[in-house]
TIVOPA-304854 format. One line per 5 residues: number of its first residue (from 1); for each residue x, y, z of C-alpha. Coordinates in nm, 2 decimals. Layout:
N
NUM	X,Y,Z | ... .
***
This chain:
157
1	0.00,0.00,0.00 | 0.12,0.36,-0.08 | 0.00,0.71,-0.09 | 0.10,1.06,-0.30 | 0.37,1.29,-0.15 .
6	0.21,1.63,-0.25 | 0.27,1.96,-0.17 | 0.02,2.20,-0.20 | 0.06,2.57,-0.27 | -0.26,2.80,-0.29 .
11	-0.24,3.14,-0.47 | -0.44,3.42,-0.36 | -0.70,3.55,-0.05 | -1.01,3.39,-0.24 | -0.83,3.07,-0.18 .
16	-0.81,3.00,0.22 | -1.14,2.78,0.20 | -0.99,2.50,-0.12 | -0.65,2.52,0.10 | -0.86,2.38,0.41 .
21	-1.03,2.10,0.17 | -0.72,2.01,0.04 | -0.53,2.00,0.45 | -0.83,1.79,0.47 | -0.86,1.57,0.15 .
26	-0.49,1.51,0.23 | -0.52,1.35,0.55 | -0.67,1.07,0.38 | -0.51,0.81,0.16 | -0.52,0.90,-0.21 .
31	-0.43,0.57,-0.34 | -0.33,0.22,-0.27 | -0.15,-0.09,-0.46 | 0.17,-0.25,-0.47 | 0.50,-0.07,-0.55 .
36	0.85,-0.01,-0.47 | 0.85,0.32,-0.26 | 1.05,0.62,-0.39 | 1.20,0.85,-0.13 | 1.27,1.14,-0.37 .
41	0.93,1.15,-0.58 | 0.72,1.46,-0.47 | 0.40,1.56,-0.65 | 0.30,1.93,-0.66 | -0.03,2.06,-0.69 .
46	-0.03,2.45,-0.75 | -0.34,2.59,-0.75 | -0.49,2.98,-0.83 | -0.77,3.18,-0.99 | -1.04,3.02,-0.76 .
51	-1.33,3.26,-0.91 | -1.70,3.17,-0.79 | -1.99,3.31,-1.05 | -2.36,3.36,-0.92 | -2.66,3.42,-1.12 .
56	-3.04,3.43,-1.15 | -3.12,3.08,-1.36 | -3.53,3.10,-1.28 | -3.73,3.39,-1.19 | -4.06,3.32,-0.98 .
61	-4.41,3.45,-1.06 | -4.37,3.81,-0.91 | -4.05,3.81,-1.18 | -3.78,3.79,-0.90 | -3.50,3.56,-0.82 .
66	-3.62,3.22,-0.75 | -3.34,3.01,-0.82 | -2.94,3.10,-0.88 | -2.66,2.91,-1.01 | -2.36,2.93,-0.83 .
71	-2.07,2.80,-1.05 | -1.69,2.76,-0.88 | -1.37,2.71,-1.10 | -1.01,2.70,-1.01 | -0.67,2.64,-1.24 .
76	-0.39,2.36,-1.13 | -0.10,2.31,-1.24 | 0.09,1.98,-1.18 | 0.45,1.90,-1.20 | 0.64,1.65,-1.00 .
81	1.00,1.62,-0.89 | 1.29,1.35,-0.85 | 1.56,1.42,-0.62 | 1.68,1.64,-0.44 | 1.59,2.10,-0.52 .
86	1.85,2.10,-0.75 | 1.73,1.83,-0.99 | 1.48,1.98,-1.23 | 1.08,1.99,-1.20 | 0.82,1.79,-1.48 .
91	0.60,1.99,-1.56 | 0.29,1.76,-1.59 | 0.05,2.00,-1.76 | -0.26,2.25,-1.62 | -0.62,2.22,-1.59 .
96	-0.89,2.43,-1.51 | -1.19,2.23,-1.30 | -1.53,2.41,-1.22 | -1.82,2.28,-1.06 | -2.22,2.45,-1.06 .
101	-2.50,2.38,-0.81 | -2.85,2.55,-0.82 | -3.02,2.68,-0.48 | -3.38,2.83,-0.43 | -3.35,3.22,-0.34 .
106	-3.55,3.28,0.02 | -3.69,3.63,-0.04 | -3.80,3.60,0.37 | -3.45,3.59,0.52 | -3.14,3.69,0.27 .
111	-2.93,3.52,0.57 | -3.09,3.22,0.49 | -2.97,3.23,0.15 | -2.62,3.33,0.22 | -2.56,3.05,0.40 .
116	-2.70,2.81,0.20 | -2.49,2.96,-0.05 | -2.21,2.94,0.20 | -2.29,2.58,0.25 | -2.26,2.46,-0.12 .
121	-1.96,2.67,-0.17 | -1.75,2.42,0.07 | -1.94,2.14,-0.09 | -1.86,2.27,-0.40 | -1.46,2.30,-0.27 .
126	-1.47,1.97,-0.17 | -1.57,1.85,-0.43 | -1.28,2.01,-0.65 | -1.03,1.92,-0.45 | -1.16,1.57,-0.45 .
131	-1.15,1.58,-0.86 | -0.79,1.72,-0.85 | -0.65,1.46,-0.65 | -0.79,1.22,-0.84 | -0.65,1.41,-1.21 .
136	-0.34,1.33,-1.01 | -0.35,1.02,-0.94 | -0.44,0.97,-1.30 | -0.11,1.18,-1.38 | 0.04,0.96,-1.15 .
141	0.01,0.63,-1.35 | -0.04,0.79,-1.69 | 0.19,1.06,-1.75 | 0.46,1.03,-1.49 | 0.83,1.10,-1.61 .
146	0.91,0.77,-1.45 | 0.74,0.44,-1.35 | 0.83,0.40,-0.95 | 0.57,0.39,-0.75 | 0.50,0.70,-0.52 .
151	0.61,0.80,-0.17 | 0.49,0.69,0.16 | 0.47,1.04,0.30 | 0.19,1.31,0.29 | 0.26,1.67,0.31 .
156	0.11,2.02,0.25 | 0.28,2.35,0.20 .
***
C-alpha cells in the first residue's frame, strides 16, 4: 500500500477555504496498490484563480429571483520532482476544474440564502479538490516522467 507525496501551494486570498479541503482531502489516503516506494518522488499541486460566478437561472411569478446558479472554477497546475531541489521539475500540464449547483433564493431571510450559498460553496470545494487529487492520481500512472511507485509520506505546503 502507498499514498501521493504532494505539496500544495494555494495562490491568492479567495483561496483559504480549497487550501482547508485540500489539509483535509490530504489527510486521507489517495491511493493504494503494490510498488517499490521512492523517497525522492514529490508531487505538486499549485493551485490559483479560484473565481465563484452567481446568477439568477429561474425567476418566480412576481418576476424575482427564484433560483441562482452558483458555478466555482479554479486552475492547477501539476509537475512532479525526482531528487533532491537541485534536480529539475516535470511539468505535468494544467487544468482548469469548475463545478455548478442551483439553490432556491429565500426572499423571507437573505441570511438564509447566504448561508445556504455558504454551505454549497464548501461542498462545492470539496468536491474540487476531490477531482484534483484524483487528475493526479491519473497523472500519476499515466503521465509520470518515471514508472516508480509514489512515496509513503503526505505533506502540505
Amino acid at each position: 500500500r502507498f499514498q501521493l507525496s504532494v505539496l500544495v501551494s494555494v495562490v491568492g486570498s479567495e483561496s483559504t477555504g480549497i487550501e482547508r479541503v485540500f489539509r483535509s482531502q490530504l489527510r486521507r489516503p489517495l491511493g493504494g496498490g503494490q510498488g517499490i516506494v521512492a523517497q525522492d518522488r514529490w508531487f505538486r499541486i499549485h493551485v490559483s484563480n479560484e473565481t465563484m460566478h452567481r446568477r439568477v437561472s429561474a425567476s418566480d411569478p412576481d418576476g424575482l429571483a427564484g433560483e441562482f446558479e452558483l458555478t466555482l472554477s479554479v486552475e492547477a497546475r501539476f509537475s512532479e520532482r525526482w531528487g533532491d531541489e537541485s534536480e529539475a521539475i516535470h511539468e505535468l500540464g494544467q487544468r482548469t476544474f469548475s463545478t455548478t449547483r442551483r439553490f432556491a433564493a429565500n426572499r423571507h431571510s437573505v441570511l438564509a440564502s447566504e448561508a445556504e450559498q455558504s454551505a454549497l460553496a464548501t461542498e462545492m470545494r470539496r468536491e474540487l479538490a476531490s477531482r484534483i487529487l484524483e487528475w493526479l492520481i491519473y497523472l500519476r500512472d499515466h503521465r509520470s516522467s518515471r514508472t516508480t511507485a509514489p512515496t509513503q509520506e503526505i505533506s502540505v505546503e
